[in-house]
C-alpha positions as CSV (number, residue, x, y, z in Angstrom):
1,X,9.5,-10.3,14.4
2,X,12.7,-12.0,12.8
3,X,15.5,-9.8,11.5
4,X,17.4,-11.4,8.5
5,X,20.1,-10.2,6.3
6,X,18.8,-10.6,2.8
7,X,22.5,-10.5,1.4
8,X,23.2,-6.6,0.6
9,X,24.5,-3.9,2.3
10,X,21.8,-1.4,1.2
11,X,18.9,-3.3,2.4
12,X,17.8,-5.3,5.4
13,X,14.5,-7.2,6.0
14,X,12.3,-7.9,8.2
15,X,9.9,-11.5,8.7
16,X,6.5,-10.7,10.1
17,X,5.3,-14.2,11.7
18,X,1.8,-14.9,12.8
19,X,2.8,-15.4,16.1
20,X,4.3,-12.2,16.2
21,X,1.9,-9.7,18.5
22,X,0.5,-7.2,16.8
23,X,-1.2,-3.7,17.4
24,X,-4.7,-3.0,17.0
25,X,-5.6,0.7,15.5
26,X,-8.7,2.3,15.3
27,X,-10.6,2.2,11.7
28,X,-8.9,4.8,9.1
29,X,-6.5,5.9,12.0
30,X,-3.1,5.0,10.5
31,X,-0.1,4.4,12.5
32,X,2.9,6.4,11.9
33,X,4.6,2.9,10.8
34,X,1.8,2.7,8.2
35,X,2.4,6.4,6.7
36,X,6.2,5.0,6.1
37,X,4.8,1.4,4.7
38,X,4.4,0.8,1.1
39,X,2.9,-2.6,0.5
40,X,3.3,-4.6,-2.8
41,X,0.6,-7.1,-4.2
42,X,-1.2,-8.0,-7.1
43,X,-5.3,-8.0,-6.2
44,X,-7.2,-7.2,-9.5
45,X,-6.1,-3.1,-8.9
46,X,-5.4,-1.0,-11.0
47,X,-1.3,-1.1,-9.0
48,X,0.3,-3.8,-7.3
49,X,1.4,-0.6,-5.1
50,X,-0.9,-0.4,-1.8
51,X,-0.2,2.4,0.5
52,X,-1.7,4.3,3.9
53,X,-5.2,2.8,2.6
54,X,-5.2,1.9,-0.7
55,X,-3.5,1.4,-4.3
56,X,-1.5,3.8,-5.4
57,X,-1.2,4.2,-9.6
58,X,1.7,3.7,-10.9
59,X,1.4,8.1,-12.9
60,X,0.7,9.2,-8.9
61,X,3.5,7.3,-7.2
62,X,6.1,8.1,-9.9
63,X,8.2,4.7,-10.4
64,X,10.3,4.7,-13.0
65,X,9.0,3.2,-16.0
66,X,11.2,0.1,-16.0
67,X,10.0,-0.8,-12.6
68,X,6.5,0.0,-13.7
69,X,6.3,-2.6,-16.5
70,X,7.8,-5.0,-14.3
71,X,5.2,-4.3,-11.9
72,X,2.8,-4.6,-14.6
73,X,4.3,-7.9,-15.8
74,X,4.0,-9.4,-12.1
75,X,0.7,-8.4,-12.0
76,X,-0.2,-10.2,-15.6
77,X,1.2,-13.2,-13.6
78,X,-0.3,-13.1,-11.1
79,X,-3.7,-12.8,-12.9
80,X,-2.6,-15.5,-15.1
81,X,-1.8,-18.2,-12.9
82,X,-4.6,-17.7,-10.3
83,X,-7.5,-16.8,-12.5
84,X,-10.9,-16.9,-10.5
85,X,-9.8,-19.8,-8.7
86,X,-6.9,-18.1,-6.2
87,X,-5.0,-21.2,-6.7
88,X,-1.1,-21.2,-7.7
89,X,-1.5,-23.5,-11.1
90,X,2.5,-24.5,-10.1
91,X,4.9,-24.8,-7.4
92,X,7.0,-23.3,-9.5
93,X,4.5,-20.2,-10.4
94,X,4.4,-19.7,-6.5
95,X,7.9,-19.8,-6.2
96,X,8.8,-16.9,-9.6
97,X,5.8,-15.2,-8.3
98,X,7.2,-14.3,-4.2
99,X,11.2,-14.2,-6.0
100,X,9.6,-11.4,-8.3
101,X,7.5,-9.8,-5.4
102,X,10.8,-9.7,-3.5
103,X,12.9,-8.6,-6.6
104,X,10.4,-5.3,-7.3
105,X,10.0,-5.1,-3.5
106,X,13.7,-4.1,-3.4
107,X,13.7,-1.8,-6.4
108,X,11.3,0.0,-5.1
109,X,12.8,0.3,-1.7
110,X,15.9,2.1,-3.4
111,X,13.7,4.4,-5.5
112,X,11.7,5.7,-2.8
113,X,14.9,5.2,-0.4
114,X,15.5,4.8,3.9
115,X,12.3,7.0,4.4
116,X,9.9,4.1,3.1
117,X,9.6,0.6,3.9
118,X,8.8,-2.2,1.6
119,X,6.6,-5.4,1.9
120,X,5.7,-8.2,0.2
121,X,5.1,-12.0,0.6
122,X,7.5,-14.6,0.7
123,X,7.2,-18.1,-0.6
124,X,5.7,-19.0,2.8
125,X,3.2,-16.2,2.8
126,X,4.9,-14.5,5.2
127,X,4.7,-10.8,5.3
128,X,8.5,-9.2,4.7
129,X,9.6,-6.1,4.7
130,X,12.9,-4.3,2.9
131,X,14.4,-0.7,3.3
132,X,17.0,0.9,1.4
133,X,19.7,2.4,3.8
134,X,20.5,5.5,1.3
135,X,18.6,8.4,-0.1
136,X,16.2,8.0,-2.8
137,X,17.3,6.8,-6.5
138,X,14.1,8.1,-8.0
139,X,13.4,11.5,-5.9
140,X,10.0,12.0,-7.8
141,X,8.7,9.1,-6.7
142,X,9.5,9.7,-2.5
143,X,8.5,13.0,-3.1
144,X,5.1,11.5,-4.3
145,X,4.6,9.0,-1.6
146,X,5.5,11.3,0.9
147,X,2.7,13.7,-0.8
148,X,0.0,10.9,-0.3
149,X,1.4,10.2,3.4
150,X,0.9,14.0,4.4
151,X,-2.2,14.2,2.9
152,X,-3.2,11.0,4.8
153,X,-2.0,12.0,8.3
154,X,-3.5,15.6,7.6
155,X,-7.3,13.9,7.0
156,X,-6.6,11.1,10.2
157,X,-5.8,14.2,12.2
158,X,-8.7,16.4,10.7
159,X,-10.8,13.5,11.9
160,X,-9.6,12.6,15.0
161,X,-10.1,16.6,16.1
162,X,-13.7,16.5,14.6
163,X,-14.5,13.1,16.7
164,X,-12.5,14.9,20.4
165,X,-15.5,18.0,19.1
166,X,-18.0,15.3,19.6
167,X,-18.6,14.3,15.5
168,X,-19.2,11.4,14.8
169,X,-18.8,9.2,11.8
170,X,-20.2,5.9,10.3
171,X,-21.4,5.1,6.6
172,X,-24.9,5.7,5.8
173,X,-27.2,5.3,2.9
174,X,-28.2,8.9,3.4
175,X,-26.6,11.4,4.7
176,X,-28.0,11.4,8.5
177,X,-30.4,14.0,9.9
178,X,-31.8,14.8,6.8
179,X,-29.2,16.9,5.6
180,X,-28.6,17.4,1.8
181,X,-24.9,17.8,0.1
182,X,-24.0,19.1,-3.0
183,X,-22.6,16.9,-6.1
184,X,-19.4,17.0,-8.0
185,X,-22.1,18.0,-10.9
186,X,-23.7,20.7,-8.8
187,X,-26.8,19.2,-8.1
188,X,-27.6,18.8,-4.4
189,X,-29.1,15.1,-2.9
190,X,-32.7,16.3,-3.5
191,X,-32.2,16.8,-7.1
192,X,-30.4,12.8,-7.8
193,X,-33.8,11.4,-5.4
């Protein structure tokens, strides 16, 4: 890893290189870095905010609203300029594109504040990362990440107990040993055969 000064006194960054060596987790185990690491990236979701294992809407993570529609805007971009083909039309959409990313990357590093990391991509593709230095500018919206952390470490660790009991997990097209579950609706497997 590279540190750089990205020219203000509230934030640094970091450069993740390929070259840089890198830790291997088991599946859906997240690292404590990873309960602290907010991603940001447009990907035909619903949010260009991707946290712990997934996007995170913009009502559950509580952004302000002006950061949201700029979000929203980046995202319209994005889709705009890549279209089904996933290549930049310009240069120069490539290069608005990663100064946005890093623009909104840094907003929402000082909303969520020096709990949180940021990343995004550079012009390069490279993976960087910002954090505020201060306390939170928008409290409901670290108050909301740091809900979906918990709640994340809480099922890792629910998991990681069951598996040390001798459980063990893996996706199936039916539940395994013939057992039946119940529905959000109420009916159990037997009745949706």
């Amino acid at each position: 890893m590279i540190c750089l000064s990205i020219g203000r006194a509230d934030l640094w960054a970091v450069v993740r290189t390929e070259s840089a060596p890198s830790s291997i987790y088991a599946p859906s185990v997240a690292s404590d870095d990873e309960y602290s690491l907010i991603r940001i990236f447009p990907d035909f979701a619903d949010s260009v905010i991707w946290f712990v294992i997934g996007t995170v809407s913009y009502e559950e993570s509580r952004v302000s609203a002006d950061l949201r529609r700029d979000m929203e805007a980046w995202q319209a971009h994005y889709e705009e300029t890549m279209g089904n083909t996933f290549v930049w039309r310009s240069r120069e959409d490539h290069a608005y594109h990663a100064a946005e990313g890093r623009r909104l990357a840094e907003r929402l590093a000082a909303e969520v504040g020096q709990d949180f990391k940021v990343e995004y991509f550079d012009v390069r593709d490279r993976k960087v990362q910002v954090r505020s230095s201060r306390p939170a500018t928008n409290k409901a919206a670290a108050q909301a990440l740091s809900t979906v952390a918990t709640s994340h470490r809480e099922f890792d660790e629910r998991i990681e107990r069951e598996a040390e009991e001798g459980a063990s997990f893996g996706w199936f097209a039916n539940r395994p040993n013939g057992e039946f579950g119940t529905h959000d609706d109420g009916q159990t497997d037997r009745d949706h055969v």
